[in-house]
N, C-alpha and C positions, 0 to 999 in steps of 0.2 A: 343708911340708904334703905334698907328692909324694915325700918321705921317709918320714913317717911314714904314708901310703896302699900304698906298698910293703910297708911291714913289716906292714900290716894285711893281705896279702895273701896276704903269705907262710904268716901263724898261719891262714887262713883255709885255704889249701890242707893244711897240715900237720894242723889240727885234724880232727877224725872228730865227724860229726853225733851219732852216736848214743853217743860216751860224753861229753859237754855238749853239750847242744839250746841250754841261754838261751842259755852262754858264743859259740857257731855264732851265732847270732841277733842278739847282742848287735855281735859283731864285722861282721855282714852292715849294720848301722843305722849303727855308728860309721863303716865306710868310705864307706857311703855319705853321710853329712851332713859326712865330711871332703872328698869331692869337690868340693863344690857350693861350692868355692873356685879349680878348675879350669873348672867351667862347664860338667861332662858330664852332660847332664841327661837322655841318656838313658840313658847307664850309673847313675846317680842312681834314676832311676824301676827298672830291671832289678832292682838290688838290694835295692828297696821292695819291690818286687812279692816277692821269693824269700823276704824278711826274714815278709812282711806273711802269707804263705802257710804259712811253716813256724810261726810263732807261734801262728796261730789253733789248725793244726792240733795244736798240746802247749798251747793253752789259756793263753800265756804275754802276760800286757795287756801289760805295758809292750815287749813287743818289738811287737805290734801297733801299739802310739802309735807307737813311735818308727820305725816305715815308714811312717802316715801322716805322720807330720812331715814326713819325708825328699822324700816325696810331695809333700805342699802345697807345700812352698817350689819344686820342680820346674817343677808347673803350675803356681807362682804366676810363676817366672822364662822357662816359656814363654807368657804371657799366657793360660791356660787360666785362669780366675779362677772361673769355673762348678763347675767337679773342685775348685782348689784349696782353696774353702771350706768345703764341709762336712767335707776332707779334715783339714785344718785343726782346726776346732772337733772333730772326734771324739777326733783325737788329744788336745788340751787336756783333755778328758773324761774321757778313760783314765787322762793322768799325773794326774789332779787325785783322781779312786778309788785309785792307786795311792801317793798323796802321796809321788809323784815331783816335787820341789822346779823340778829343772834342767833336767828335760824339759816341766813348766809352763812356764817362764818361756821357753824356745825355740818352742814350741807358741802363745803368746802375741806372741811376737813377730814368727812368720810370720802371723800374724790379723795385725798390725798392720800389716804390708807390704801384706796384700791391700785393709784398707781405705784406708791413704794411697793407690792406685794408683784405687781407687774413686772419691775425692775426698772419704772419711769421716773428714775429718782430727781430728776433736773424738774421735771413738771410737777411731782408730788413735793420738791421743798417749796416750788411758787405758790403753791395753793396752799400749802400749809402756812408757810410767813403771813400770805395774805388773810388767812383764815387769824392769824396769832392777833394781827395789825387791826383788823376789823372786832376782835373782842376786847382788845387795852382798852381797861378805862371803864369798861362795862358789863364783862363776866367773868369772874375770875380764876373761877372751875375750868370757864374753855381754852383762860391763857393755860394754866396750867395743864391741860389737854392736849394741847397744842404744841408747846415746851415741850412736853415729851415726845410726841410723836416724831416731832421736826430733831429732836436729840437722835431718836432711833435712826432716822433717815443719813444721820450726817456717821451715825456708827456702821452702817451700810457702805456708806461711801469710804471710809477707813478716816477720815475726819475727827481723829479723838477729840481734840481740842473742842473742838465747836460741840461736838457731842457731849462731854463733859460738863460744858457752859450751861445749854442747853438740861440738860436732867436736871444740874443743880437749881438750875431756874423754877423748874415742874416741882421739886424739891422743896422750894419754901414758901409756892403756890400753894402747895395739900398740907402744908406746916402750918400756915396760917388758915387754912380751913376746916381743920383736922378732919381733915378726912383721910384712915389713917392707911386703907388698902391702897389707894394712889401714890400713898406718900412711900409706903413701903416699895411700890413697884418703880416710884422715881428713885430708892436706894438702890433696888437690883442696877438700874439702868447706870448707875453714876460707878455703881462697883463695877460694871460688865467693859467701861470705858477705862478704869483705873487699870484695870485687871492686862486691857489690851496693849495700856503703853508700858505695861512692866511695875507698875507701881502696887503691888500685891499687897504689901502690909496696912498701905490707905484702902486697896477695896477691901478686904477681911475686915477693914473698921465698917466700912457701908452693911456690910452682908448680913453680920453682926444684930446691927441695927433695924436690919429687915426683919433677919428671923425674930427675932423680940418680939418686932411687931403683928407680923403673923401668927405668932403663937399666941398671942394677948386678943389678938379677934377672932383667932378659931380658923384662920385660911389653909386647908391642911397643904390644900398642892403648892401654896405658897411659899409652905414650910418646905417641904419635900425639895421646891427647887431649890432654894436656898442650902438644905443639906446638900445639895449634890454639888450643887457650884463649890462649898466651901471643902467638900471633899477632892474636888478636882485640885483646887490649890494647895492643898498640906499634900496632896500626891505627889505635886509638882516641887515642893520646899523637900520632900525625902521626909514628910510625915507620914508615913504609912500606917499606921496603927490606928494614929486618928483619924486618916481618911477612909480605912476600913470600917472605923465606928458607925462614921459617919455617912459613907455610902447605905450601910446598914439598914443605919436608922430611915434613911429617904425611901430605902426600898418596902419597911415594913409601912411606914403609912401608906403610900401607892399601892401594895397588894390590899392593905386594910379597904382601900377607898375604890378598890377596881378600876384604880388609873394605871390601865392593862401598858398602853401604849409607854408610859413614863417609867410605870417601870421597867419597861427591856432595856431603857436607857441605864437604869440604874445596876439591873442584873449583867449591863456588858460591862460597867464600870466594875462591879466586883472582881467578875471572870479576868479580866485584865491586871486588876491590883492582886489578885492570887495568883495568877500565872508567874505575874513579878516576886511574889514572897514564895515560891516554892509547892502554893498549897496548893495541889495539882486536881486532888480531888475535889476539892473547893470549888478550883476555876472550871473543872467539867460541868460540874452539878451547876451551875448558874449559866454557865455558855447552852449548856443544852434549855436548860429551862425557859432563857431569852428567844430564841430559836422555837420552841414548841407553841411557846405566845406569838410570837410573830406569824409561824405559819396560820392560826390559829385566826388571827385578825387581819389577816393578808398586809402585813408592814414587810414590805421588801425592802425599804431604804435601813429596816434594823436587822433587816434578816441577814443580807448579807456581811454585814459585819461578825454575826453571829457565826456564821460558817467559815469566817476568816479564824473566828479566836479558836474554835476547833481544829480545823486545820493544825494552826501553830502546837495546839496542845497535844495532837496526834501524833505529829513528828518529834515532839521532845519524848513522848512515849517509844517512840523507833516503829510505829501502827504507820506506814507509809502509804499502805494501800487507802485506809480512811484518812489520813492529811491528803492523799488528792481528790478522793470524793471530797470532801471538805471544800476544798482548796478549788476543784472546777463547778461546783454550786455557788463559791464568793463569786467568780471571774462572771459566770452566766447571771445571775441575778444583778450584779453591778452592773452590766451591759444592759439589760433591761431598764433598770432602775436609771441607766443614763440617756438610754432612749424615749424613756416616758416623761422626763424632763426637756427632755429636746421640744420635745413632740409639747409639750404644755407651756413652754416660754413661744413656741410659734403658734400656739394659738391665742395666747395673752396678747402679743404682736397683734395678730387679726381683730382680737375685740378691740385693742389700742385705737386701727387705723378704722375699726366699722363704728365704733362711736364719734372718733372725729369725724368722718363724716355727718354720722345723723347729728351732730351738735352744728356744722353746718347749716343742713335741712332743716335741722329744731328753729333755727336763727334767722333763717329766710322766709318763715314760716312765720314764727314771730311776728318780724316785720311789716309782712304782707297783711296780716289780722290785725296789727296798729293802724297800717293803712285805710282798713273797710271797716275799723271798726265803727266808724262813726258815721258809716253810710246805712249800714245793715239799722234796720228794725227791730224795737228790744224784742218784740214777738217771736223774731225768725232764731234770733239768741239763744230765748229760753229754751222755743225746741227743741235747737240744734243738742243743748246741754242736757236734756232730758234724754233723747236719745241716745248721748251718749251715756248717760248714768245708767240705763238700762241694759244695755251692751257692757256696762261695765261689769253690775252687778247680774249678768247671766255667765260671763265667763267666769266672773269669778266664784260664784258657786260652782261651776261645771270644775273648777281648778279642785275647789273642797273636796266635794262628791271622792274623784278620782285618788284625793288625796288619803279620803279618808280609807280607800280601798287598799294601801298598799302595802300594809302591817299583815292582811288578810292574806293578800296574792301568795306574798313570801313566804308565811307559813306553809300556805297551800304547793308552792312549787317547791319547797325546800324537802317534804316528805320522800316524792318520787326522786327529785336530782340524788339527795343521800340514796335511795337505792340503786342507782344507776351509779354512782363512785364506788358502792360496797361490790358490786355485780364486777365494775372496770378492775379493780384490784385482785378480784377470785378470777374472771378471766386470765390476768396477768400470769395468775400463781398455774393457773392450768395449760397457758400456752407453753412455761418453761417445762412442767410436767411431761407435755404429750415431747417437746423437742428433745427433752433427754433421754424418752422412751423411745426414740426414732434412733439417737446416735446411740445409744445402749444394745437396741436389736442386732440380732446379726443375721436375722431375714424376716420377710414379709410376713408369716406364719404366728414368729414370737411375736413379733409387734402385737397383731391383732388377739396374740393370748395373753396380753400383757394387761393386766387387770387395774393398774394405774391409767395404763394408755384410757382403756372404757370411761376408767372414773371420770379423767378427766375432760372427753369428750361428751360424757354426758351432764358435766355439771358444766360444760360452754353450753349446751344446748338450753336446757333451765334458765340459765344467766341468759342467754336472748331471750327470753320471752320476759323477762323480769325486767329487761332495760327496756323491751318493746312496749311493756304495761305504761313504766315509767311515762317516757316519751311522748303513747298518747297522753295520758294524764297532763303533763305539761301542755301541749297542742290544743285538747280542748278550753284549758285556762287562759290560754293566751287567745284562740281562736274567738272564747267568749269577750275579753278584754278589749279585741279591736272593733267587734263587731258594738260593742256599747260606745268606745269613742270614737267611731266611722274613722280612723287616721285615714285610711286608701279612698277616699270617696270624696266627690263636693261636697256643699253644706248643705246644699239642697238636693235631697235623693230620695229614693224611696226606701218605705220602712215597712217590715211586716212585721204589727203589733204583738203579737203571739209569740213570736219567734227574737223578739228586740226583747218581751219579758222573759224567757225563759235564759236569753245570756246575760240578765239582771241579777235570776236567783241566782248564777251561778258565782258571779263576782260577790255577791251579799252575802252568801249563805253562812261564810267564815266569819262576820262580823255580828250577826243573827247570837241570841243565848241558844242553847240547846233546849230551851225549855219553852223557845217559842215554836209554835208548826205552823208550818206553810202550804196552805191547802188554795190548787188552784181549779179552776172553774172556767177551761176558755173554750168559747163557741168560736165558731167560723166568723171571721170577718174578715172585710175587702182589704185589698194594699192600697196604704197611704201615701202621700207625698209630703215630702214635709224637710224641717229641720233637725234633723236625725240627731243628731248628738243632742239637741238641746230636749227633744220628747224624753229621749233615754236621762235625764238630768232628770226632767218632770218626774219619769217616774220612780227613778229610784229614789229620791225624798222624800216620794211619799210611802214607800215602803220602810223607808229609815224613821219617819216620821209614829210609824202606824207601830213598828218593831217599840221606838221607844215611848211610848203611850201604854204597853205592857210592862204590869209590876209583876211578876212570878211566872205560872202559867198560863198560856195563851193561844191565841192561834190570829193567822192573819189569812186571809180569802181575798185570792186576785182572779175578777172573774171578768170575761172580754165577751161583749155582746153587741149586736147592731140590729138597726131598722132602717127605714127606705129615706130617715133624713140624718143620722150619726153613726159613731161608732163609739159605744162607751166603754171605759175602762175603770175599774171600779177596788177599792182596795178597802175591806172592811177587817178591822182588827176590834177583840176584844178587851181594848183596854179599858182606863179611868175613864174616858171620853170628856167632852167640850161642857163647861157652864155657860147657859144661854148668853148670859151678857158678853159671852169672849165670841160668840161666833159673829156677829156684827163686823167685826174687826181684826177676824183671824187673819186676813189676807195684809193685812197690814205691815210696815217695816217698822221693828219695834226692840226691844231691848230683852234678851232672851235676863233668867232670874231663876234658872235651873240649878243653879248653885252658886259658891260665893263668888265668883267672877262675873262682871257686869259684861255683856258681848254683844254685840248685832244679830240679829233674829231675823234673817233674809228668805229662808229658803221657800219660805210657801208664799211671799213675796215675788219672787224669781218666779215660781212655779206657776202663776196666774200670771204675767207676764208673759210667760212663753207659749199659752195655751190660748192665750188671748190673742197673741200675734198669728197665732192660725186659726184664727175665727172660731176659737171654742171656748169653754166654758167650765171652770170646775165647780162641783154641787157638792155641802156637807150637809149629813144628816148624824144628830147623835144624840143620845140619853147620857146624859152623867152618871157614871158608872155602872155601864154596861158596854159601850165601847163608842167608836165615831164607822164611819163610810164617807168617803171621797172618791167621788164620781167624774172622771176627766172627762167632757162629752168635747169631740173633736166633728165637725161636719163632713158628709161625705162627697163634699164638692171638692176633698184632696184627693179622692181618685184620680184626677187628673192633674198631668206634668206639669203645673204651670205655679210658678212662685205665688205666694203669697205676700199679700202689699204687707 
C-alpha cells in the first residue's frame, strides 16, 4: 500500500491540473483513502480538503463525494463523530445521484462505522450488509472490508457465531489479495471471537499467525497487540512466566515506539501478574509508572485502574492509610470516568436523532431541486454554484488559517497555565504552613514572631502576583484570538484596521522564525465596515505569505495609510520575491509545488475574492530577489453601516 501511495505521488506531481481536472482530482481522493491504511489522518483530511475544493470548483460530484468519504472516515477515526456524519451521509448522496456503485458502498460503510461506535448497532449492520451486497462481484477489498467490520459489529452484539463467520470471510478476502496487514487484523478478529466462546487453544493458533505476520512487515503496535492478547491467555491457562515474558515484551516495543497510551495497558497487565507471583516490588514499580503516564496524558479510564492495583498492593503491605488514599482516587475517578461516558452516549444520541433529521431535510431538498430542476436556467445554475464554491473555499481557508494557529496558541498558553499550577501547589504548601503556625501558637504575639508564619505569607503574596501575570497573559491570548475570529459579533460589523492587525501579530507571532522582524508602520485611518472575520483571513495570509517568502533573515513592514478615496493596507517583506511571468496569474487557484506533496494553492485565491467582495482591490509590486509588497486598497464608502452587495 506505501508502494502504490508512492506511485500515486509521483503521477500526481507529474500530472498538470489544467490538462485533466477529474483525472488531478480523481488521483487527490484515491491517495488519499489509500492512506487511511497508514493512519495519516491529517495528511488524509489535507488532501479532502484540496480534492474537496478543486472539485466544487469544476463542478465535478463524484470528486466532491469522494473527499467527503476520505473525510468522514478521518473524523470518524479521530473520534470527531459530530463532522463525521453528515460528512458521511453527503457523500453517500452524491455517489448515489451519480450511480457510483463503489463509492456507495464505501460511503455506506463509513456510516456504518460511525454508528457501531454510537452504539447503533441494528442500523450500522443494515448499512453495512447493504454496503458488503452492493460490492459482491465487484470489489473485492470492500467485501473484505465489509466482512470485517460487520464481524466486529456481530462481536459487539455478543453474536460469536456470526462474528466468527464473518472474520473468517474478511480472512480469505485479504488471503487472496495478500494483503497481509488486513489479513493479520482479520486473525486478531477470528482469535478475539474464538477466545470469547472458550475455545483458547484455536484462538492462540490465529494469534500465532498474526504475530508472524506483523513481525514480517514491521507492524510494531500490531505486534505489541498481539503480545499482550496472547499474554492475557497463558495468564488465564496458569502460564505465568510466559505471560510475564510476554507482557514484557509488549511493553518494551510500546515504550520503544511512545505508544504512551498502550502501554499503561501493558504496565497494569505486569503490576497485576506480579501482585499474583508475589513480586511486590515488581508490581509497585509498574503500578506507579502506569499511573504517572496516565496522569501525565490525562487517561482516567487507565488511571483509575491504576490506583485500584495500589490500593490492593498497600494493604497487602498492612500501609492502610495509602490503600485508602488509593482506594478513594479509584472510587472518584471511576465516577468521573462513568459520568463522562454517560454524558457522551447522550450526546451521540443527539447527533443520532439531529442527523436523522437533517437526512430528512437533505431528502426533501433533494426532492424539491429534481423538481425545478428542469425549470431553472443553466445560467442561474452556474451562478448559484460559483457562489457557492466561493463560500466554500472562503470558509475553508478561514478553517486552515485558524487551524494553522493552534500548535502556536498552546504553546503560548501552556507557559503561563504551568506557572499558575507551580504557584497553586506553593500556595497549597504555604496555606498548610501558616494553619499549622496558627494551631502551634499559643497567642497572637508568637504567631506574628513566628518566622515560618512571615515566610509563608510572603511567598502567598509573590505567588499572586505570579498567577495574576499568568492569567493576563492568557486573557490577552485569548482576548486577541476572539477578536480575529469575531465569534460574539454578526458577520457584518465594524472593524478597526489597526487594531484587527495588531490581534494578528499577536496570534502569528509564535509561528513567525525568530529571525524574521516585524516592523509596523500604521497611520490613522477611518473605521471600516465590513466582513470582519473574513478581512482578518485576508490579512493574515498575507502576512503568512510574506513570512514564508523569507529564507534566513528578514523583515516584514505592515504599514496602514489612507486618502480621501481608500484605505490601504500594505505588507512588504524582504524576501526571494515574484518572477514577472508568475505575477499575471498569482491570484490564480493552482497547485501549490513547495515540496514533495501535490496540494491546492487557494489562499491568495480566497484573498482576492474577499477583497473584491468589498469593492477593493489587491496591488503587487516586486523585484526578484529583493522581496514582493501587497497592497490591499479597500474603498472608503465602508465607512458607512450598510452591507455590501
Amino acid at each position: 500500500m506505501e508502494d502504490e501511495a508512492a506511485t500515486i505521488e509521483e503521477k500526481l506531481r507529474e500530472l498538470q491540473l489544467e490538462e485533466d481536472a477529474t483525472a488531478f482530482i480523481d488521483l487527490l481522493n484515491r491517495l488519499g483513502w489509500d492512506l487511511r491504511v497508514g493512519e495519516d489522518w491529517g495528511r488524509v483530511l489535507e488532501l479532502a480538503r484540496d480534492a474537496g475544493q478543486l472539485a466544487r470548483s469544476r463542478g465535478y460530484q463524484c470528486g466532491v463525494a469522494g473527499s467527503l468519504r476520505n473525510a468522514a472516515f478521518a473524523h470518524y477515526m479521530l473520534s470527531d463523530l459530530e463532522t463525521a456524519f453528515p460528512e458521511a451521509y453527503e457523500a453517500l448522496r452524491l455517489y448515489q445521484e451519480a450511480s457510483d456503485t463503489q463509492g456507495e458502498a464505501q460511503s455506506r460503510a463509513v456510516v456504518a462505522f460511525v454508528h457501531w461506535t454510537l452504539g447503533n448497532f441494528e442500523v450500522a449492520l443494515r448499512e453495512s450488509v447493504q454496503a458488503l451486497e452492493m460490492a459482491e462481484g465487484r470489489d473485492q477489498w470492500s467485501v473484505g472490508a465489509c466482512c470485517l467490520l460487520i464481524g466486529g459489529i456481530h462481536q459487539s452484539l455478543r453474536d460469536h457465531d456470526q462474528a466468527a463467520r464473518y472474520h473468517k470471510r474478511s480472512l480469505e478476502v485479504f488471503s487472496q489479495l495478500d494483503d497481509p496487514l488486513l489479513r493479520a487484523r482479520s486473525l486478531i478478529g477470528v482469535a478475539a471471537t474464538l477466545q470469547a466462546k472458550g475455545e483458547t487453544e484455536e484462538a492462540l493458533n490465529y494469534l500465532h499467525q498474526g504475530l508472524e505476520i506483523f513481525q514480517r512487515i514491521g507492524s510494531r503496535s500490531g505486534e505489541s497487540r498481539v503480545l499482550s492478547d496472547l499474554g492475557t491467555i497463558f495468564e488465564q491457562q496458569g502460564r505465568d512466566a510466559e505471560a510475564l515474558e510476554l507482557h514484557l515484551r509488549s511493553l518494551q516495543i510500546r515504550e520503544h515506539d511512545n505508544s504512551r497510551s498502550a502501554a499503561i495497558t501493558s504496565l497494569l497487565n505486569l503490576g497485576r501478574l506480579y501482585l499474583k507471583l508475589g513480586q511486590r516490588q515488581e508490581a509497585f514499580d509498574s503500578a506507579r509508572k502506569a499511573l504517572a503516564i496516565a496522569d501525565e496524558i490525562g487517561a482516567k479510564p487507565k488511571a483509575f485502574p491504576a490506583h485500584q492495583l495500589l490500593s490492593q498492593l498497600y494493604e497487602h503491605e498492612g500501609d492502610l492509610a495509602r490503600a485508602l488514599f488509593h482506594e478513594r482516587a479509584f472510587q472518584r475517578i471511576r465516577e468521573e470516568v462513568f459520568n463522562e461516558e454517560a454524558s457522551a452516549k447522550l450526546r451521540n444520541f443527539q447527533i443520532s436523532v439531529e442527523t436523522e433529521r437533517s437526512q430528512k431535510e437533505a431528502e426533501i431538498h433533494r426532492l424539491r431541486s429534481a423538481e425545478l430542476k428542469a425549470k431553472n436556467e443553466e445560467l442561474a445554475r452556474l451562478i448559484e454554484e460559483l457562489r457557492a464554491t466561493q463560500a466554500q473555499l472562503v470558509q475553508t481557508e478561514k478553517i486552515a488559517a485558524l487551524g494553522s494557529l493552534v500548535a502556536a496558541i498552546v504553546h503560548e498558553i501552556n507557559s503561563p497555565l504551568g506557572a499558575i499550577r507551580s504557584t497553586s501547589d506553593v500556595s497549597e504548601l504555604c496555606t498548610a504552613r501558616i494553619r499549622q503556625a496558627i494551631q502551634t501558637a499559643s497567642s497572637l504575639d508568637e504567631l506574628k514572631a513566628s518566622r515560618s508564619f512571615a515566610t509563608a505569607l510572603e511567598t502567598l503574596g509573590e505567588n499572586q502576583q505570579v498567577s495574576a501575570a499568568g492569567v493576563q497573559r492568557i486573557g490577552n491570548i485569548l482576548q486577541s484570538l476572539k477578536s480575529f475570529a469575531q465569534l460574539d459579533r454578526a458577520e457584518y460589523h465594524e472593524i478597526d484596521v489597526n487594531r484587527a492587525l495588531e490581534d494578528i501579530l499577536v496570534l502569528a507571532r509564535p509561528q513567525l522564525r525568530q529571525d524574521v522582524r516585524i516592523a509596523k508602520d500604521f497611520g490613522p485611518v477611518p473605521t471600516l465596515f465590513g466582513y470582519v472575520a473574513e478581512l482578518n483571513q485576508v490579512f493574515m495570509n498575507l502576512l503568512q505569505n510574506a513570512a514564508q517568502a523569507i529564507d534566513g533573515t528578514g523583515t516584514i513592514t505592515i504599514s496602514t495609510f489612507a486618502d480621501e478615496i481608500s484605505v490601504r493596507i500594505r505588507f512588504d517583506d524582504t524576501g526571494h520575491g515574484i518572477s514577472p511571468e508568475r505575477l499575471p496569474r498569482l491570484f490564480d487557484p493552482g497547485i501549490s509545488t513547495k515540496d514533495t506533496r501535490a496540494k491546492a494553492a487557494m489562499s491568495l485565491f480566497t484573498c482576492f475574492n474577499i477583497v473584491q467582495k468589498h469593492g477593493g482591490m489587491i496591488h503587487v509590486e516586486s523585484v526578484l530577489g529583493e522581496g514582493a509588497s501587497f497592497t490591499v486598497e479597500l474603498p472608503r464608502t465602508l465607512e458607512r453601516p450598510a452591507p455590501v452587495a
